[in-house]
N, C-alpha and C positions, 0 to 999 in steps of 0.2 A: 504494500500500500504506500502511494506518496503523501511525502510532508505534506501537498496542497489538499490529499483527501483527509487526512488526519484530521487538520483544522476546520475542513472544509462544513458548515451547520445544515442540515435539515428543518425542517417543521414538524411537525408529527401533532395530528390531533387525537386526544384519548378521551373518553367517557368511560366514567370511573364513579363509584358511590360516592353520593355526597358524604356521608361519615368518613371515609377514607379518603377525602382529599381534605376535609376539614380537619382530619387529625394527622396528615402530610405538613399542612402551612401551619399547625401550631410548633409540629414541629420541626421545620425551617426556622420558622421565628425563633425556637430554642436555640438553633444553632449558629442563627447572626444570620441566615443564608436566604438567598430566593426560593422561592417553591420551586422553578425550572434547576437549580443549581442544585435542590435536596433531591431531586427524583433524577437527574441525569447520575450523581454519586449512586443513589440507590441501584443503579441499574447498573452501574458500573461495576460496583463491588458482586452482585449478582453473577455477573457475567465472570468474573476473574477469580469467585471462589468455586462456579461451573468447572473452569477450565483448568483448575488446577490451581491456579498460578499462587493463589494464598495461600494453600498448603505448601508448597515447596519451598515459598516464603518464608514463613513459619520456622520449618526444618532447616535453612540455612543461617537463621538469624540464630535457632538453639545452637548451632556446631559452632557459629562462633563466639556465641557468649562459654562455650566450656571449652573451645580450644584443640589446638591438636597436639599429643605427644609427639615430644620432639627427641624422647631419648634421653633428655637430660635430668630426668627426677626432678624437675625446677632449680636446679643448681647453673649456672654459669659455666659450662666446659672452660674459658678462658677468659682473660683480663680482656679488654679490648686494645690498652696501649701493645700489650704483647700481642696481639694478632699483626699491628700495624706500626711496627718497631721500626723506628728511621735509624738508617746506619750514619 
């Protein structure tokens, strides 16, 4: 897909229950946001926890908050001036 269709907007008309768009715009209103700008997110997040993409998310942001063994026990193998010792 190109950058120009990325950005590029549609229209799109919906009918939708009055309770559930009323309780959409309160809350928008809760979140500082437009109703078009709460329901393009809602659909957004829809779509990308569909496709996977939050869960894989998810799992890479846990690998790096615990890290990867590097073999060193958390110990330092070396000084760094002694890695990079000027003659």
């Amino acid at each position: 897909m190109t950058e120009e269709l990325k950005t590029k907007k549609r229209n799109l008309t919906l009918s939708l229950p009055y309770p559930l768009v009323r309780k959409a715009k309160e809350m928008a209103v809760r979140e500082d946001r437009s109703l078009n700008d709460y329901v393009r997110a809602a659909i957004e997040e829809k779509i990308e926890h569909a496709s996977g993409y939050a869960e894989a998310r998810e799992r890479q942001l846990a690998r790096l908050e615990k890290g990867l063994a590097l073999g060193t026990k958390g110990r330092a193998p070396a000084v760094r001036d002694d890695l990079h010792e000027r003659s």
